[in-house]
C-alpha positions in Angstrom: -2.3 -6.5 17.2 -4.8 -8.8 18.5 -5.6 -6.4 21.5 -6.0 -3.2 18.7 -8.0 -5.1 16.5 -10.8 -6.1 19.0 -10.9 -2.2 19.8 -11.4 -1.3 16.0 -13.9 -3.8 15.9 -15.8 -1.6 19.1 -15.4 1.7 16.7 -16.3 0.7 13.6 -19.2 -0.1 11.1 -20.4 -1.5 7.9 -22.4 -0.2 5.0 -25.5 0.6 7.3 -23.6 3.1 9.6 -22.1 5.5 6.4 -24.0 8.2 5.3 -21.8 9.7 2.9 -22.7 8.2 -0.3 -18.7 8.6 -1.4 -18.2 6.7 1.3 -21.4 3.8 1.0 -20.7 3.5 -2.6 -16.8 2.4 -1.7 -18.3 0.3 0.5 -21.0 -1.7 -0.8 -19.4 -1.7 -4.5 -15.4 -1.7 -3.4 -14.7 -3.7 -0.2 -17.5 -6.2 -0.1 -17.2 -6.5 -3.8 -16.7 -10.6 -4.1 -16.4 -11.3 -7.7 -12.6 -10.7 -8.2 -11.6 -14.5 -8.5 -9.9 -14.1 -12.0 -7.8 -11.8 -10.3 -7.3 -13.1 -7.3 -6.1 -16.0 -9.0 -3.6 -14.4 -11.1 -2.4 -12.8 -7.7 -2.0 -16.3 -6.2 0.1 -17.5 -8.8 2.5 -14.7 -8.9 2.8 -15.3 -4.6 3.5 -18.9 -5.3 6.5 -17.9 -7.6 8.1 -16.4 -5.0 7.4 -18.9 -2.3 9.0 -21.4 -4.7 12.0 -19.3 -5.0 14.8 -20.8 -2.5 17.4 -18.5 -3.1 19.4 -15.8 -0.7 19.5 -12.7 -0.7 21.6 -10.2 1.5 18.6 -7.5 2.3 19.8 -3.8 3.0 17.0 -2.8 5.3 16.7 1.2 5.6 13.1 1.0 8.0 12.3 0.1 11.2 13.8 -3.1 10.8 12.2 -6.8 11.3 10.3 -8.3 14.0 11.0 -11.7 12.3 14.7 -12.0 10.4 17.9 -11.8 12.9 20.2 -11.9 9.8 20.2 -9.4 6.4 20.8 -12.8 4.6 17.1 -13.9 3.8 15.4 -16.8 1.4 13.0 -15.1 -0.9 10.3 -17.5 -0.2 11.0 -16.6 3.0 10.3 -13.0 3.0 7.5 -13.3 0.7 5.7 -15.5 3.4 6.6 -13.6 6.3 7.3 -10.0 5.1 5.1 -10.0 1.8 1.9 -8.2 1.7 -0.8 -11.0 3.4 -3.9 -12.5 1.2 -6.3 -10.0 3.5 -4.8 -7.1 2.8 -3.3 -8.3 -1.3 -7.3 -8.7 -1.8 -8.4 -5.0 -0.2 -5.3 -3.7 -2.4 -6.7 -5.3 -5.4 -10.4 -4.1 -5.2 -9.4 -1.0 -4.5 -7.6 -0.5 -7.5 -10.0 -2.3 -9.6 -12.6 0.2 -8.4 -11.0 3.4 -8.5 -8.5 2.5 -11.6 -5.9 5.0 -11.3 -3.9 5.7 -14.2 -0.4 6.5 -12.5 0.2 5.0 -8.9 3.6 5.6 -7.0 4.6 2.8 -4.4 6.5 3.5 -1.7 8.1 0.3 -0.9 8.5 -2.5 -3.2 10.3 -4.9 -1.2 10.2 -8.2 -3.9 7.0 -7.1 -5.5 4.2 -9.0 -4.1 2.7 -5.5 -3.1 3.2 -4.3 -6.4 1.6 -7.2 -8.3 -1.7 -6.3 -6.1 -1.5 -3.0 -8.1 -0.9 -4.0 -10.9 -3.4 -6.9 -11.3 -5.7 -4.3 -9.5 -5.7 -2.5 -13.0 -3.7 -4.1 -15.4 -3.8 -0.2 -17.8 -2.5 1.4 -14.5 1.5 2.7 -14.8 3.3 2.7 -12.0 6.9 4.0 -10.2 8.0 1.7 -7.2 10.7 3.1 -4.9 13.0 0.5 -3.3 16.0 0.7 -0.7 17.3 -2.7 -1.2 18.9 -3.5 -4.4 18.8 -7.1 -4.2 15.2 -6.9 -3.2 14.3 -4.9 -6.1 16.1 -7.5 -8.6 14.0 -10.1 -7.7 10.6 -7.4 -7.7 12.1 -6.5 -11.9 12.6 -10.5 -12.6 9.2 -11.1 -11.2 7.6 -8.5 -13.5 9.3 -9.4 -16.6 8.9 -13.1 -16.1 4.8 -12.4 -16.1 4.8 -10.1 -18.6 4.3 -6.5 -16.4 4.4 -3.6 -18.4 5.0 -0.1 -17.3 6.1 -0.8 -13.7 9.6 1.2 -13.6 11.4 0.1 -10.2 13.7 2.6 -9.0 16.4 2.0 -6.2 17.7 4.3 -3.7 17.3 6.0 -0.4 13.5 7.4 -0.2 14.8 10.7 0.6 16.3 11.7 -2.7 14.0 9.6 -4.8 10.5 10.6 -3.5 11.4 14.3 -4.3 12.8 13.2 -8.1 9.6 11.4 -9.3 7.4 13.6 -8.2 9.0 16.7 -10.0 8.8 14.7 -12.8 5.0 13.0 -12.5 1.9 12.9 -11.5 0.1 10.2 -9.1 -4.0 9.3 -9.1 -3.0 6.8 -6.3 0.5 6.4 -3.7 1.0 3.7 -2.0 3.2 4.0 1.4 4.7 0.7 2.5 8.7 1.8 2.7 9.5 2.5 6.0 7.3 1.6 9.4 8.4 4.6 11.3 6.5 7.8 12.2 8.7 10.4 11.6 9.9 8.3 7.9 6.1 8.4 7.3 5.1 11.9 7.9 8.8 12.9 6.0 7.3 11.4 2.7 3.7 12.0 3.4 4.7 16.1 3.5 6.7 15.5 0.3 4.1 14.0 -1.5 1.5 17.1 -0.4 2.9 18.7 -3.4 1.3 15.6 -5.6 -2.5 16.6 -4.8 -5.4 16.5 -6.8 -8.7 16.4 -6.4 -9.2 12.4 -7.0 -6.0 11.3 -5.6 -6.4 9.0 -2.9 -3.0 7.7 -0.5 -3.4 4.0 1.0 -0.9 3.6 4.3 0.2 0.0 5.1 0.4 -1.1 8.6 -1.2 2.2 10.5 -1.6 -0.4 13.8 2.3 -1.6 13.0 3.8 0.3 15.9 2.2 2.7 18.4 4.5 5.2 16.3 2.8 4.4 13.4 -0.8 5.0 15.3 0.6 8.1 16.1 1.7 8.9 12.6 -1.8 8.0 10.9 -3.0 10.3 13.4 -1.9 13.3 12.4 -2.2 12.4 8.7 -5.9 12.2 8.8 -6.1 15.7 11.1 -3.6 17.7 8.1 -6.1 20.1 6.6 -5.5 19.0 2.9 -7.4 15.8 4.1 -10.9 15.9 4.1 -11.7 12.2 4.3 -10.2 9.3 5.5 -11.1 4.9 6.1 -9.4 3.4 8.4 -10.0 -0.3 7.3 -7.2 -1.8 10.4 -4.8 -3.3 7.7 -4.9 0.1 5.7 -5.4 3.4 6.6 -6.7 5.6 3.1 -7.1 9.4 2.9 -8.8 11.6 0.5 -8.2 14.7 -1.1 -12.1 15.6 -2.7 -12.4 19.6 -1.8 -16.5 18.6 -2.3 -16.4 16.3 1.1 -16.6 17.1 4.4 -14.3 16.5 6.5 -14.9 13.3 8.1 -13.2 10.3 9.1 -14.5 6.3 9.1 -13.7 3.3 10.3 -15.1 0.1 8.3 -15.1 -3.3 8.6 -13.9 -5.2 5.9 
């Protein structure tokens, strides 16, 4: 990761190297934002929660499994420090939403709902849908919501395969989330049945697009799929665009 962070640091830019003004004003008045400390704060204390939970849990893990855990039986606190979305990429999540406030987002992934907290702080009005595998995972995401007062986060469990299909012919998404399964063919599987999702201001935000060289691969031919006429590739997140006004064009930005 090291290694392929060093070369995105070659290939990309800041503010001064965008010409798109989409693009500069997501920039200047999204990522390098910095007044977001109320927020960040409440996003803290919802993290410490879970670090201060000591219990088990038996984790049914569908994905490409862990480069950390041997055994399915797992301390919360554990998998929130070493499997939870990290501060870097909790604040990028955060701003993002804050900026573009979209009124229905979809996550893909809501392990024990660190991830879906960043949504959710990142726009408090926002209603969202957050798919999870695991049951026992996605008890202690619901207990996490209720305890801090969450509304209109409805966590559904199941395999990803029958439930991405089922909320979308029921919904509509401004925003989706993909953080359920680090593999490129489970990726592209859910990024075609999403397609059907599209409008003109949705944006998608992909977690872990350096995970794997799969996953390199995968964000690869996302961002070339013709519905796709811009995409960021901040490192931690890779986000595409649907805006028929834009060229296609594709940047890398420091954040």
């Amino acid at each position: 990761m090291i290694k392929e962070y060093l070369k995105f640091l070659l290939k990309s830019s800041n503010e001064h190297g965008v010409h798109s003004p989409f693009i500069f004003d997501l920039v200047t008045k999204c990522f390098y934002k910095k007044n977001i400390t109320l927020k960040w704060n409440d996003f803290l204390d919802k993290k410490q929660q879970l670090l201060d939970n000591k219990n088990y849990i038996k984790v049914t893990d569908f994905g490409s499994g862990s480069k950390v855990f041997t055994t399915n039986n797992r301390q919360i606190a554990k998998i929130t420090k070493v499997a939870g979305i990290s501060n870097i990429k909790a604040k990028i999540l955060i701003k993002i939403i804050h900026y573009f406030k979209p009124k229905n987002i979809l996550e893909i992934g809501t392990s024990v709902g660190l991830g879906t907290s960043a949504l959710k702080i990142g726009n408090l009005n926002s209603e969202i849908i957050t798919l999870e595998g695991c049951p026992e995972t996605a008890k202690v995401a619901s207990d996490l919501f209720l305890n801090n007062g969450f509304k209109n986060i409805e966590v559904i469990v199941g395999d990803f395969k029958q439930t991405i299909p089922k909320v979308l012919k029921n919904n509509s998404f401004n925003c989706i989330y993909f953080d359920g399964n680090h593999t490129k063919k489970a990726t592209l599987t859910y990024f075609n049945y999403c397609l059907s999702a599209i409008k003109n201001d949705s944006f998608w935000i992909f977690d872990d697009i350096y995970w794997s060289s799969e996953m390199k691969e995968a964000w690869f031919e996302i961002k070339k799929h013709p519905r796709i006429t811009v995409s960021v590739d901040v490192f931690h997140f890779g986000i595409v665009f649907f805006r028929k006004e834009q060229a296609k064009e594709h940047f890398k930005i420091r954040v």
